[in-house]
N, C-alpha and C positions, 0 to 999 in steps of 0.2 A: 681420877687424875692419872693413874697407870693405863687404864685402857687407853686416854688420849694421846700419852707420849708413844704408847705401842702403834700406833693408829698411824701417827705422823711418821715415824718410822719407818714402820711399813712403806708409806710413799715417797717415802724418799729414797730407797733401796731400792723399788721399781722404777722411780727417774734417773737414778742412773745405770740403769741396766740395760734402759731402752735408749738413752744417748750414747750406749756403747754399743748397741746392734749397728749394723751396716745396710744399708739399703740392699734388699734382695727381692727376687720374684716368690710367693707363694707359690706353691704347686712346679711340675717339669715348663721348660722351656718351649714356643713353640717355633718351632722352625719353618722358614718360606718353604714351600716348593720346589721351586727354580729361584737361585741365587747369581746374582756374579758384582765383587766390590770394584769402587770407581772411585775418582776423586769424589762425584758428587754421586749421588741415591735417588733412586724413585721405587717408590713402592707402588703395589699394586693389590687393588683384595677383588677376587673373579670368581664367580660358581665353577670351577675348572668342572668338578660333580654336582649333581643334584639329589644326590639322598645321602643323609648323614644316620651313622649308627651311633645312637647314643649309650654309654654305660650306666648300668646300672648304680643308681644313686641312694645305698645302703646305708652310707655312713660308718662302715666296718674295717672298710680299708681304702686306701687309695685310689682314686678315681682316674681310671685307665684314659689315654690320649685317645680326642676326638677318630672316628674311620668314618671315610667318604669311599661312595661308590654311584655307579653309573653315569660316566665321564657325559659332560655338557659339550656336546661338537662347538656349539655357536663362541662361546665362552673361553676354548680351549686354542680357536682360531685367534679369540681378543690377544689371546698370550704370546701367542705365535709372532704377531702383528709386532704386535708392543717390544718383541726381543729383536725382530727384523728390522724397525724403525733406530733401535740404541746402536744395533750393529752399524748401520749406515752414518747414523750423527760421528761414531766413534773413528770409523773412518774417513769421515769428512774433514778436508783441509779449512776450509772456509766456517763452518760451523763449528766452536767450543774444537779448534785445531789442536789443541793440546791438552785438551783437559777428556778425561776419559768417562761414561756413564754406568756405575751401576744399577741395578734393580735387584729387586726384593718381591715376591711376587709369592701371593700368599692365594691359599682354596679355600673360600666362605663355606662352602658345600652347599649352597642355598640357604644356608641358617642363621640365625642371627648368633646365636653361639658363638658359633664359630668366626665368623664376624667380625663380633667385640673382641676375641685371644688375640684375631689377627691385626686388630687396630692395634690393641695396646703392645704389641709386639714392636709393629713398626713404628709406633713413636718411641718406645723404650730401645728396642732391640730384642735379642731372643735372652738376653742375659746382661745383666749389669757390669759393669767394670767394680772390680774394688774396691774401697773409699766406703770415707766416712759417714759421704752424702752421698744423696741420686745425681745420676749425672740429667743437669737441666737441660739440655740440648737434643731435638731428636733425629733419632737416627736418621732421617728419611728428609727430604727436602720438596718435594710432590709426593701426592698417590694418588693413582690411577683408578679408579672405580668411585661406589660398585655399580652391577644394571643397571637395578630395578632404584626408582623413587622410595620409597619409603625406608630401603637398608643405606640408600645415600643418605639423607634426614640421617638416620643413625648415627654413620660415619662421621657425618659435618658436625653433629653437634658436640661427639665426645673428641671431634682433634680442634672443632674453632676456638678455643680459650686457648689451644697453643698456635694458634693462628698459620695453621698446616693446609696448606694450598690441597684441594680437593679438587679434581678433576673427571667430570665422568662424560662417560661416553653415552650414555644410554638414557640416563634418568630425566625426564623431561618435564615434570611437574613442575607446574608454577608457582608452588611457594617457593621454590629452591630461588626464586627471582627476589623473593623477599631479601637484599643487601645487608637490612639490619640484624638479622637472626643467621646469615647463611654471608658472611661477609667474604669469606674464602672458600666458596664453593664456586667452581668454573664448569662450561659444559659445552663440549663440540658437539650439541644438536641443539635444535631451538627446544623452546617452552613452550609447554603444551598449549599456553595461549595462544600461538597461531594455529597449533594442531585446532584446539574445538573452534576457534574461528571460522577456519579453511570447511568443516565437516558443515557449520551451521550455512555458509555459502554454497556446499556441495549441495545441500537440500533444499537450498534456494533456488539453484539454479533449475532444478529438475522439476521445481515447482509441487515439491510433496508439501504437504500443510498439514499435515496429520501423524506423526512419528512416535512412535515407541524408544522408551532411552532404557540401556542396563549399561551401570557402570560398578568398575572392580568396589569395594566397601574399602579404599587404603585412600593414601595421599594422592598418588597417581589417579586412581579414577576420580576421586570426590572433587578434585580441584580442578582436574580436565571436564569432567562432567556439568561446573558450576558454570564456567564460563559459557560453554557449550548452551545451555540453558538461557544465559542472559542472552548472547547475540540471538539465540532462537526467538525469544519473546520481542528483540528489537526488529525483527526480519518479518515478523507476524508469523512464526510458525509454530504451531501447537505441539503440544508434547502431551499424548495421551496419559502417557504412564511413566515414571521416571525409579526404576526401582536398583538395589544393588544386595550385593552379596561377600562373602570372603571366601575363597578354597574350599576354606573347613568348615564352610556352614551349609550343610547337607538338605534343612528343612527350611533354610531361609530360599533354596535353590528351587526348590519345586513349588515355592510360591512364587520366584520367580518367573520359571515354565508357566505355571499356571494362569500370574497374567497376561502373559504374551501370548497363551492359546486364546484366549478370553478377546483380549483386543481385537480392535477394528483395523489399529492402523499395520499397513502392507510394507512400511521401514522401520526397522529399528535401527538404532544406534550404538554401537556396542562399545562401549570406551574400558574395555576390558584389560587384563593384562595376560600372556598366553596360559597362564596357569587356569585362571577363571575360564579363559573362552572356552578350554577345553572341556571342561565341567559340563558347562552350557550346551556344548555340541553333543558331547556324549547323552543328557537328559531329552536336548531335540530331536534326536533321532531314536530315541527309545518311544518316544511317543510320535513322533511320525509328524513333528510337525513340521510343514516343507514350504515353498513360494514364498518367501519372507525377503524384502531386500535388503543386506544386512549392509551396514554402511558402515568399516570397520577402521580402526589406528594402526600406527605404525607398529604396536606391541606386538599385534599379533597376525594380520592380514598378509604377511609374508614370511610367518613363522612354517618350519615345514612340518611339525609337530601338530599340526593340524591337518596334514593332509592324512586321513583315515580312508579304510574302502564304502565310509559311509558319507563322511563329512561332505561330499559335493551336492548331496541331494536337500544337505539343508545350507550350505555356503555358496555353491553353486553360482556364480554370477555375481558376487559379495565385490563391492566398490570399496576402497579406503586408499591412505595416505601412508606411506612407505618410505623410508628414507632413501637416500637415491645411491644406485651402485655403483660405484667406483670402483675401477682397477689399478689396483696399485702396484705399477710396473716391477718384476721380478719376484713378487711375493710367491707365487704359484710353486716356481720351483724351489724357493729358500725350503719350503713348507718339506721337500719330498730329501732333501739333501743336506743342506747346510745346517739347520734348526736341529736334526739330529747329531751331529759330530759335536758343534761345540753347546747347545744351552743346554743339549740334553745326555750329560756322560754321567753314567751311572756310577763309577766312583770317582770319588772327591773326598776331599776333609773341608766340612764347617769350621764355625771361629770354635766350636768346642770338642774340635776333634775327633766329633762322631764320625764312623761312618754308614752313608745312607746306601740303604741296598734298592738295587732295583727291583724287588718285587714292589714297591711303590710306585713304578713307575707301568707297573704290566698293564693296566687296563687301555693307556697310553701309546704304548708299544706297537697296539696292533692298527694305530693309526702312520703309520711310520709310511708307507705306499698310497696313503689315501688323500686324495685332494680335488676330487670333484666337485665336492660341495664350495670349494675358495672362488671361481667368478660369481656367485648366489650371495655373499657374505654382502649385507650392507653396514655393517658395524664396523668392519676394520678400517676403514677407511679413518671414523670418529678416533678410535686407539691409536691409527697412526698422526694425525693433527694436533692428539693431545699431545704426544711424546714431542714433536716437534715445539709445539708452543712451551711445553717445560725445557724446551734448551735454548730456544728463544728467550726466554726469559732469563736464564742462566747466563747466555750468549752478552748479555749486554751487561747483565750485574757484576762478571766479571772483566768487563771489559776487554774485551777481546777485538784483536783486528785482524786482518787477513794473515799479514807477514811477519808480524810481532807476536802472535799466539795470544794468549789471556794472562792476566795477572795470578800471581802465585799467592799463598798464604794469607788469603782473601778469605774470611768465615764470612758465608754465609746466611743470615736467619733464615726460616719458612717466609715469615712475614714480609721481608723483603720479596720471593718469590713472588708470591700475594701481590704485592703492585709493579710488579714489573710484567706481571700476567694482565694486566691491565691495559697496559700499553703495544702488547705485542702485536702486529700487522703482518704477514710477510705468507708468501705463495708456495704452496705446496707443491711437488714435481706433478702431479695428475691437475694443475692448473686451478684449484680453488684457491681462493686469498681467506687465509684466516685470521681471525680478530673476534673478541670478546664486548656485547653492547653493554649496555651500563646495567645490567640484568646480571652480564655475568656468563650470558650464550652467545651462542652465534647466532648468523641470518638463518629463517627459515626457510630452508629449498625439498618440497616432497617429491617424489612421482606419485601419482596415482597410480594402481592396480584394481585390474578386474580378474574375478576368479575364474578363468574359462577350461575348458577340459578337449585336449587333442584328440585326433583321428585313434589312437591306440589307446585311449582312457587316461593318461596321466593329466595332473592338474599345473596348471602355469600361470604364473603370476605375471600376466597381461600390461605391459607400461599401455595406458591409456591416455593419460594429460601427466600433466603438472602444476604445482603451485608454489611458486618461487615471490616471497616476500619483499625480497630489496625492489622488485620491478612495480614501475606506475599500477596503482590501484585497478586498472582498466583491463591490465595486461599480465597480471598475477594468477589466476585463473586460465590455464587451456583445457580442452577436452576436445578429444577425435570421440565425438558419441556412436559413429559410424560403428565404431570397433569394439563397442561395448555389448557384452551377452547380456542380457537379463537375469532375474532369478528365475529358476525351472528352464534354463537355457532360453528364455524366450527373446525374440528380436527388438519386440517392441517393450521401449519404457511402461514400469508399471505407476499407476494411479495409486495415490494414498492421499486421500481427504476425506474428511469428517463432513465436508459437506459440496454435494458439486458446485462447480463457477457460476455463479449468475451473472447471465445472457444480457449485454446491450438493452435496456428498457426495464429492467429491474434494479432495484437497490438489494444491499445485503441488510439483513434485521437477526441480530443475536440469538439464540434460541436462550430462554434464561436458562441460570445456574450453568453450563456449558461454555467452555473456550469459546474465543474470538472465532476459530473458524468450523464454531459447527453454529450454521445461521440459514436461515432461509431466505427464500427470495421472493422479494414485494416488488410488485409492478408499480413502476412510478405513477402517481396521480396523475390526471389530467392537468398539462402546460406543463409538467415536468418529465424530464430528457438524463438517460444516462448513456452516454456512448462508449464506455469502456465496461469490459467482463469486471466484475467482481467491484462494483462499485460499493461504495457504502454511504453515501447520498445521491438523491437525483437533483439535477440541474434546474430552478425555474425559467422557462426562455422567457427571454424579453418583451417588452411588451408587445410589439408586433406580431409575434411570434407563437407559434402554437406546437406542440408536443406531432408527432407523424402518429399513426395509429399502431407504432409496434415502439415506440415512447424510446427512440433513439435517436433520433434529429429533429431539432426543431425547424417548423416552414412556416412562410410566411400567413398569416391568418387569412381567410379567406373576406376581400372585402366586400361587403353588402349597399345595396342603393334601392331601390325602383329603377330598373331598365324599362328601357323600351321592347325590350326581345321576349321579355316573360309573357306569364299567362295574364297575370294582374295586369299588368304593364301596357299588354296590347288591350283587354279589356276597357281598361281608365279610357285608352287613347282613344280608342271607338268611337265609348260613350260621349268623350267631350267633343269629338269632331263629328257627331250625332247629334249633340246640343247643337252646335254651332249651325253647323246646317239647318236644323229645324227650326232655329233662328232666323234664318239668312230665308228660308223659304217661307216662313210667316210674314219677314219682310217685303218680300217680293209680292207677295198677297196683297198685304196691306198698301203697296204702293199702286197696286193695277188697278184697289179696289177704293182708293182714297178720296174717292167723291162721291162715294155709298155715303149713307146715313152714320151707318153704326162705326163708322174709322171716321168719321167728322164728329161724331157725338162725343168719341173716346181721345179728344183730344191727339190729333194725328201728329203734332210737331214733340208731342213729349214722350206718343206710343214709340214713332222710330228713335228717337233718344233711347226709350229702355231696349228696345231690340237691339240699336246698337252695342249698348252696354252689358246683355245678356251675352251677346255671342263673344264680346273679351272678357266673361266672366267664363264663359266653357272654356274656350282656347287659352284663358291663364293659368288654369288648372295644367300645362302639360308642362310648363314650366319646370313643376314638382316632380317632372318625372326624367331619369336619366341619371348619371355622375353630376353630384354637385359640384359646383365651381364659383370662386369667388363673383362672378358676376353673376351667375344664374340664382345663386342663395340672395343677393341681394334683390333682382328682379322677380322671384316668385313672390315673397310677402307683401314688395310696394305696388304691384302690381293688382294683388288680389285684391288690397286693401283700395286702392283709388277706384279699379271698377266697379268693386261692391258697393262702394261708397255713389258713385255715378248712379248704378243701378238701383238704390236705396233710392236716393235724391230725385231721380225720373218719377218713381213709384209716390214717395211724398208729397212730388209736386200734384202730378194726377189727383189723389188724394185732396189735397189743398184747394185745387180746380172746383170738386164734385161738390163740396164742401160752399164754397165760392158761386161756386151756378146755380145751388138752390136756393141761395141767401138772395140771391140776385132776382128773383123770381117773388121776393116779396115787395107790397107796394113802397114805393118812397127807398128804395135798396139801392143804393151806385159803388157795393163793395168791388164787383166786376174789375173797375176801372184801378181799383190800389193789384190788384193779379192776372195781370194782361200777358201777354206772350212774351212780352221784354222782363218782366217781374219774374213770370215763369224760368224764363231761360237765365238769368240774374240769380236768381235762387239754386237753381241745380249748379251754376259755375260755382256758387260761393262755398256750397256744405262741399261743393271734391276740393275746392282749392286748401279747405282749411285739414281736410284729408292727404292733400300735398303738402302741407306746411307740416306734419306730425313723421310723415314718410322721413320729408328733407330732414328734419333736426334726428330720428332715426338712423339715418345713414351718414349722416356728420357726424354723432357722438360716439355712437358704437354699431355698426352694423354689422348685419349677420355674417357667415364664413363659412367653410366648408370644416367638419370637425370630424374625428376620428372618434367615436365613442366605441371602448374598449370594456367600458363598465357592464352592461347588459349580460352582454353575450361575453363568454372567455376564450373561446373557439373562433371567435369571426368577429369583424370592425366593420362598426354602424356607419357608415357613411352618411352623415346628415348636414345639416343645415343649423349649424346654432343661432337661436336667436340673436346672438351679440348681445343686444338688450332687451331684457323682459319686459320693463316696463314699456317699451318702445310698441312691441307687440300689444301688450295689452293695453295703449291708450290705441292703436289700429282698430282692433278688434272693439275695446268699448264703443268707440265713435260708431262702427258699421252699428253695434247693439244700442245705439243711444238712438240713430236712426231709424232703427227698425221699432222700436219702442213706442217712437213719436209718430211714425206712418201708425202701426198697427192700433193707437188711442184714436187717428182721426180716423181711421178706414173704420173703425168700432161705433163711433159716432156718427159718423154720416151712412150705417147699414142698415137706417130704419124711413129714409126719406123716400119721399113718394116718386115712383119711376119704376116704368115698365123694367126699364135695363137699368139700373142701379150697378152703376161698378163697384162701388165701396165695400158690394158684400164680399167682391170677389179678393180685392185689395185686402181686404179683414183677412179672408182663408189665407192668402196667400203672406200674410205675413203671418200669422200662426204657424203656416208651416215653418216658415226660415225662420224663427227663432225656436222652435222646436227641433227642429235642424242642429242649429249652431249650440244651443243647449246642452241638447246629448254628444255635441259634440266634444267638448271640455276634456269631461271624465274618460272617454274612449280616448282621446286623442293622451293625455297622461298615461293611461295604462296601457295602450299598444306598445307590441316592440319592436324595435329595427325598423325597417320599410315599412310597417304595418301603418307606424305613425301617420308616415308620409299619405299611404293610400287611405289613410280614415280623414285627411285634411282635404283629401282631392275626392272623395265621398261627399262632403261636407257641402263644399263647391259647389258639384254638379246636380245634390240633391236640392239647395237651395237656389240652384238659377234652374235648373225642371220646375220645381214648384213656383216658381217666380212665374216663365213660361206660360205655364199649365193653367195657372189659376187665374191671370190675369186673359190670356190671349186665346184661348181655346173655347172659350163661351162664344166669341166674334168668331175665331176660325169656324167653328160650328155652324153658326147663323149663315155666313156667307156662303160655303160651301153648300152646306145641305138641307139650308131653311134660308134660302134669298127672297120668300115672300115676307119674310118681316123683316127683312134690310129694307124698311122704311121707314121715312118722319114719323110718319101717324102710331106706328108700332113701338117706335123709341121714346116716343111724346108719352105713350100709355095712350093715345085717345081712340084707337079700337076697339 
C-alpha cells in the first residue's frame, strides 16, 4: 500500500514539472545562411554545398554544429536568383506595393540531415519566443526547395500536416503529382510524366525498337522510369534490360556496367540523376565501353559536372530533354554587384544577437567576380516564377490594389497560401505565363540537346528540337535531325533492333520466350500480300486476285479458256476442219459416184444425211474452243447434242434398212413397205426432234453460262462453261447413249447375215467405238483440269465422228477408189 501511494506521487511531481517547462529547442539553434525580415517570409532549403562533415557521435559530449564544404555553383546561383527576384517584388509599386518580403534561406549541404534541422527551423524558427506554450504558427509562409525528388518527398511530408506551401523548382517526380499525399506541394517545372513520355516518343521517332533502360534506384528514377516503360510497351518498343542503382551502391553498379556491355541494344536510356550518371560515366570509361546512344533527362544532360577529359568518348553525341534557357533580364550583373553590398554583408546581428563572421562566408567570396556560368543556368529561371507566384498569391490574399497598397493586419495562414497558389495566372517579364495544373506543375516546355564537341575540343550542349506540351499533339515534337552528331561523332543515325524490318511480302512471327520485337520474317503464303515493312499479318487478296511473285501486291489472276492461239487449240482446230473436210470430200465421192452399185446398196439418201451430219459434228467441236460467252456456252452443248443425235439416228436408220432388206428377201415378206424412204426420213426427224425438245426445255430452265471457277486452281480462273443444269446435260448425253445402244444391239444382230458386203459388221465396230469413246469419256472428262476439260470433250467429238467416218465410209471409199472391179451388182449380191 506504501509503495502505491509512493508510485502515485511520484507522478504527479513529474506532471507538474513538465506543465511548468516552457516550450524550447533541444540541442543549439540553427540559423539560415542568408537572412533578411519582411512583413511576410519565405524560406528556402538549397545544397548551397555539397559535402557535409559530420561530428563525431560519442555520446560524451555535445554534438558540435553541422560544417558544409565545397560550394554547389548551380544551387548558389538558385540563391542568387531567389534574393534578385524579392529585391524586385520589394521594389515594385504595382506588386505587394507596400508590403515588404523577407527570406530565410537555409544550406541542406546535400544531406538529409541537415535538411530536416533546416525544415524544422523554418517552421519553428531558429528559437522559440517565451511562453508557456509553442507558438502554433509558422514562421515562414512559402518555402522554396529542395532539387532533388526524393529530399522534396521529405520536406512535403514533414511540413504537409501544417499545410506549408512547398515549392520547388527542380523536383519532377511524378508522385509529387499525387494531390492526396503532396496536397501543398507546387512546382515551376513539369512531371516527369511528360519527361518519360517525350524520351518514349524520342525513340519512337528514330525508330529504335530495341533499348537498354538504367534508372537512379530513388523516387525520381523509379517513377520516371515506370512510365517511361509503359508508353514504351504502348509504342511497341522493347526494352532489353531495365536495371537501376543508388550512388552508394558500388556492386550493384558494375552489374550494372556489366549488363550494358553484355547487351545488344545500341540505346540506352538513362533516367538518372547527375550524381548516379556520374558514377556510370566514370565505370564506362574505365572499361572502355564506347558507341552507345545514350538518350538522357533533364537531370543531368546539361549538367556541366559531366563534362570530363574522358566523358565525350562515351557521351559523345548523347540526345535528351533539358529545361529551356531563359534570360532573365538584369540578373547577370545583380550577381557581380548588387547581391554582394546588400544580401551578402558580412556583419549583422541575428534575432539572437550573435554575431556571424565572415569566415562562413570565404568559400563564397571568391565567387564575388564570377559570372559566366549565369547565361548556362536553366534553373533560375524556375526560382525566379516560384518567387513570383509566392507574391501572387500573397498579392491577392492581401488584397492589394494599385493606388490603395494592401490591407494591414491581415494574418495570414500557410494554408491559405496553399489555394490561392492555385489560382495564380500572371506573366513573367521574360514573356512565360505562369500557372499551376491540377497536379500542382506547370506546362511541359523542354529543348532538346545533342552532346557535340567544337573545333578546339570543348563540349556544347547543342538546342536541336523541342517539345513543348500545351501545343496540338502533331506539333509538340520538333527536330532539326540535320544538326544532330551521332554517337562516336557519326553523321548517320544509328540502328538498334533486336530484329531487322521485314520487307514488303513477309509477315513478322515472334521468336518464342523473346520480346515482341525480336521475330522473324515469314514469306506470306501463296494469295497472301503484305505491302507494308514490318507487318505482322499478311493480307488474303480477293478472290480475283492473286499474290505477285515477291507477295506485295495483289494482280489480277491470270484467266484460262481454250484459245484458238495455242498449241492445243490450233491442234483441236486442224483436226475438226480435217474431219470436216474429209467429210465434205467423202461427200463429193459419193455424189460423183451415186449410181455405182455399192452407194446405191448403202442406202445413198441416209449415207449423205450421215455425212451431212458427221461434218456439223467436226465443225461443233470448235464451238468449245475460244472465250466462253453467254451465247457460245449455250450453242456448244445444244449443238453437239442435236448433231450427234442426227448423226446417231442416220446410223440407226441404215441399220433398221440392213435389217429390213434381208427380212424382205424372204418368201411371203412385204416388211419393205412399213420402212420406205418417207419412214426412213420420218424416223431420223423424229429421234433429233425429241433431241430438240430436251435442248429446248434445257435452255428454258436453266441454261448453261459462262463461270469463273476459282476453286481448282488458286493462282488462275477457269474460264468455263457451267452446265447451268446437270441433269439437262445428262438427259442430252443419255439420249445420244440410248441411241447408240439401240444402233449397236441392231448392227450386232444383223453382223451375221448373208452378204458379200454386209454393212452391219461395219455399223457394229463403229458403234463400239463411239460408246467406248464417250465411256472413257465420263471419268476423264471429271478429272481434267481447267481447259483440259474442255479439250478431253472436243477429243471425245472428233474421236467418235473419225470412228463414225472410218468404220462406216472407208470400206466404200476403199472399194471405189482402189478396187472399182467390185463396185458391182454381182459383187455386192455375193453372186461371184
Amino acid at each position: 500500500m506504501f509503495l502505491f501511494l509512493y508510485t502515485l506521487l511520484l507522478f504527479y511531481h513529474l506532471n507538474v514539472k513538465a506543465e511548468k517547462n516552457i516550450c524550447r529547442i533541444m540541442g543549439d539553434p540553427t540559423y539560415p545562411l542568408f537572412s533578411k525580415d519582411g512583413d511576410v517570409t519565405i524560406g528556402a532549403i538549397l545544397a548551397i554545398h555539397s559535402k557535409l562533415a559530420l561530428s563525431s557521435f560519442e555520446f560524451t559530449q555535445k554534438p558540435q554544429l553541422l560544417s558544409c564544404s565545397s560550394v554547389n555553383l548551380q544551387d548558389f546561383r538558385m540563391i542568387q536568383t531567389m534574393i534578385f527576384a524579392i529585391d524586385e517584388i520589394n521594389k515594385s509599386e504595382i506588386l505587394l506595393p507596400n508590403v515588404s518580403i523577407g527570406y530565410r534561406i537555409y544550406d541542406s549541404c546535400g544531406s538529409r540531415l541537415a535538411s530536416m534541422s533546416a525544415t524544422m527551423a523554418l517552421m519553428n524558427g531558429p528559437e522559440f519566443a517565451g511562453g508557456e506554450t509553442c507558438n502554433e504558427r509558422s514562421s515562414v509562409h512559402a518555402i522554396i526547395g529542395e532539387p532533388q525528388s526524393s529530399a522534396t518527398v521529405i520536406l512535403s511530408r514533414t511540413t504537409g500536416s501544417f499545410k506549408i506551401p512547398v515549392i520547388s523548382h527542380s523536383a519532377t517526380c511524378e508522385c509529387l503529382s499525387n494531390r492526396k499525399y503532396y496536397p501543398s506541394v507546387f512546382r515551376t517545372i513539369a512531371s516527369d510524366y511528360h519527361q518519360s513520355r517525350a524520351l518514349a516518343y524520342m525513340v519512337k521517332y528514330f525508330g529504335w525498337s530495341w533499348v537498354g533502360a538504367v534508372n537512379s534506384d530513388n523516387d525520381y528514377g523509379n517513377y520516371g522510369m515506370a512510365i517511361f516503360l509503359n508508353i514504351a510497351q504502348e509504342e511497341s518498343i522493347c526494352v532489353e534490360y531495365s536495371v537501376k542503382f543508388q550512388r552508394t551502391e558500388t556492386e550493384k553498379l558494375k552489374i550494372v556496367v556489366d549488363t550494358i556491355k553484355k547487351g545488344t541494344a545500341k540505346v540506352i536510356v538513362a533516367f538518372l540523376t547527375s550524381f548516379e550518371m556520374n558514377n556510370l560515366l566514370d565505370q564506362l570509361s574505365i572499361q572502355n565501353i564506347t558507341g552507345l546512344q545514350v538518350i538522357g533527362v533533364e537531370a543531368w544532360i546539361t549538367a556541366s559536372s559531366m563534362i570530363t577529359p574522358n566523358s565525350f568518348s562515351v557521351l559523345g553525341g548523347s540526345l535528351g530533354f533539358a529545361v529551356r534557357k531563359i534570360n532573365i533580364r538584369g540578373f547577370a550583373d545583380y550577381v557581380l554587384k548588387a547581391f554582394w553590398k546588400t544580401a551578402f554583408a558580412c556583419s549583422q546581428k541575428n534575432s539572437s544577437e550573435t554575431e556571424l563572421s565572415c569566415s562562413r562566408y570565404q568559400d563564397l567570396l571568391v565567387l564575388e567576380s564570377y559570372n559566366e556560368d549565369v547565361p548556362e543556368q536553366r534553373y533560375a529561371s524556375n526560382v525566379y516564377k516560384a518567387v513570383y507566384a509566392v507574391a501572387h498569391s500573397l498579392h491577392s490574399l492581401l488584397k492589394c490594389k494599385e493606388h490603395e497598397g494592401c490591407k494591414q493586419n491581415i494574418t495570414i495562414q500557410p494554408q491559405e497560401v496553399v489555394e490561392a497558389l492555385k489560382n495564380v495566372n500572371f506573366t513573367v517579364k521574360m514573356g512565360d505565363r505562369v500557372w499551376f495544373d491540377s497536379t500542382g506543375a506547370t506546362v511541359a516546355q523542354y529543348e532538346v540537346v545533342n552532346w557535340q564537341q567544337d573545333s578546339d575540343g570543348s563540349i556544347q550542349f547543342k538546342p536541336v528540337g523541342y517539345y513543348d506540351a500545351s501545343l496540338p499533339l502533331d506539333q509538340r515534337f520538333v527536330l532539326n535531325i540535320d544538326s544532330i552528331i551521332w554517337a562516336g561523332g557519326q553523321l548517320e543515325k544509328p540502328r538498334s533492333v533486336c530484329s531487322d524490318s521485314c520487307l514488303p511480302g513477309t509477315r513478322k512471327a515472334t521468336q518464342k520466350g523473346r520480346p515482341v520485337c525480336c521475330y522473324d520474317c515469314i514469306p506470306c503464303a501463296e494469295g497472301e500480300i503484305s505491302n507494308e515493312t514490318d507487318s505482322n499479318n499478311c493480307k488474303q487478296c480477293p478472290g480475283e486476285y492473286w499474290s505477285n511473285a515477291e507477295k506485295n501486291k495483289c494482280v489480277l489472276k491470270a484467266i484460262e479458256f481454250l484459245s484458238f492461239t495455242e498449241i492445243m487449240g490450233v491442234v483441236l482446230v486442224f483436226f475438226s476442219l480435217f474431219g470436216a473436210g474429209l467429210t465434205v470430200l467423202v461427200a463429193i465421192l459419193f455424189y460423183n459416184k451415186k449410181d455405182t452399185p455399192i452407194v446405191k446398196a448403202n442406202n445413198s439418201e441416209l449415207s449423205f444425211l450421215l455425212l451431212f451430219s458427221l461434218s456439223l459434228c467436226f465443225l461443233c467441236s470448235l464451238t468449245f474452243i475460244g472465250r466462253p460467252t453467254e451465247w457460245s456456252c449455250m450453242l456448244r452443248h445444244t449443238a453437239f447434242g442435236i448433231t450427234f443425235v442426227l448423226c446417231i439416228s442416220c446410223v440407226l436408220g441404215k441399220t433398221i434398212v440392213v435389217l429390213m432388206a434381208f427380212k424382205a428377201t424372204l418368201p411371203g415378206s412385204n416388211v419393205m413397205k412399213w420402212f420406205g424412204p418417207a419412214q426412213q426420213r420420218l424416223s431420223v426427224l423424229a429421234f433429233t426432234l425429241i433431241q430438240v425438245l430436251i435442248c429446248v426445255l434445257w435452255l428454258t430452265i436453266s441454261p448453261p453460262f459462262p463461270y469463273k471457277n476459282m476453286k481448282y486452281y488458286n493462282e488462275k480462273i477457269i474460264l468455263e462453261c457451267s452446265l447451268g443444269s446437270t441433269i439437262g446435260f445428262s438427259a442430252v448425253l443419255g439420249y445420244i447413249g440410248l441411241l447408240a445402244v439401240l444402233c449397236f444391239i441392231l448392227a450386232f444382230l444383223a453382223r451375221t447375215l448373208p452378204d458379200n458386203f454386209n454393212e452391219a459388221k461395219f455399223i457394229t465396230f463403229s458403234m463400239l467405238i463411239f460408246c467406248a469413246v464417250w465411256i472413257t469419256f465420263i471419268p476423264a472428262y471429271v478429272s481434267s483440269p481447267g481447259k483440259l476439260t474442255v479439250a478431253v470433250e472436243i477429243f471425245a467429238i472428233l474421236a467418235s465422228s473419225f470412228g463414225l467416218l472410218l468404220c462406216i465410209f472407208a470400206p466404200k471409199f476403199y472399194i471405189i477408189l482402189l478396187k472399182p472391179e467390185q463396185n458391182t451388182k454381182q459383187h455386192v449380191m455375193g453372186k461371184i
